[in-house]
C-alpha positions in Angstrom: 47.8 36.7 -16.7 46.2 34.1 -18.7 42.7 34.0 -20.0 40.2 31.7 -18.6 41.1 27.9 -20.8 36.6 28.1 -21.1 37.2 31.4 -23.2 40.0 30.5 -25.2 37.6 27.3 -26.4 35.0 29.5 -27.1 36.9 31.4 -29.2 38.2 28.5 -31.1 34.7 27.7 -31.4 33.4 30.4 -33.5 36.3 30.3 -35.5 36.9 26.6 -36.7 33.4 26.4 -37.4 34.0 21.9 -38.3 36.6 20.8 -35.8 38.0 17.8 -36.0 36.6 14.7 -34.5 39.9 13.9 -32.9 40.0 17.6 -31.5 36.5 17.7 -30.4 36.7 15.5 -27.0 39.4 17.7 -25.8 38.3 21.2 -26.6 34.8 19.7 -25.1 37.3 19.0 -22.0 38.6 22.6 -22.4 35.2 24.1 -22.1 35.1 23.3 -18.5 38.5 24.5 -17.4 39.2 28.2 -15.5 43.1 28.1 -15.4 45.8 25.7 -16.6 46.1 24.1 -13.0 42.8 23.1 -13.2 41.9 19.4 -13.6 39.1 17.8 -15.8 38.3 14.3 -14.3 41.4 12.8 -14.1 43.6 14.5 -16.4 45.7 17.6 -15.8 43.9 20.9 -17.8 48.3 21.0 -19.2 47.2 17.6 -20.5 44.8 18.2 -22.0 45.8 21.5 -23.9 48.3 19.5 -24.8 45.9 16.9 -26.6 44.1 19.3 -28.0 47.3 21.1 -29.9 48.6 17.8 -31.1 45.0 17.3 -32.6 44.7 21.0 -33.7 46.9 20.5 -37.0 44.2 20.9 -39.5 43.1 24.3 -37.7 44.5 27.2 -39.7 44.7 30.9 -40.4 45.7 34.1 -38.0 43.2 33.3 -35.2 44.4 29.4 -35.2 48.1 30.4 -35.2 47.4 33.4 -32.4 44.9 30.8 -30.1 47.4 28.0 -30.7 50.6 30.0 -29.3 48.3 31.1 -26.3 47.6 27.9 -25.3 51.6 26.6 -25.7 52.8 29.7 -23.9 50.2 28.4 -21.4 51.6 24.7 -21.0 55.5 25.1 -21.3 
């Protein structure tokens, strides 16, 4: 069973501390998802986990590689 997508950000949160700008919108979209079936106005929640990883690049270290294998577990 997946965590909640709203828990995930949060925990991405309080570990990259200065998110990127370009990752920001989507982890902002991420914040108000439950599950990856879940829709955020009028994308898909897979889209935009997707968005977010492609976007996540300069996020690093053991949480950023655990959180960021989560989330593509979550979307392929």
């Amino acid at each position: 069973m997946n965590r909640p997508i709203f828990e995930i950000a949060k925990d991405i949160r309080n570990d990259w501390t200065n998110a990127s700008p370009y990752a920001l919108p989507y982890l902002e979209a991420m914040d108000e998802l439950d599950s990856i079936e879940d829709r955020y106005i009028f994308d898909s929640a897979k889209s935009v986990v997707r968005y977010f990883l492609a976007n996540a690049t300069p996020w690093k270290g053991e949480v950023a590689r655990e959180i960021k294998k989560e989330l593509k577990d979550m979307v392929a």
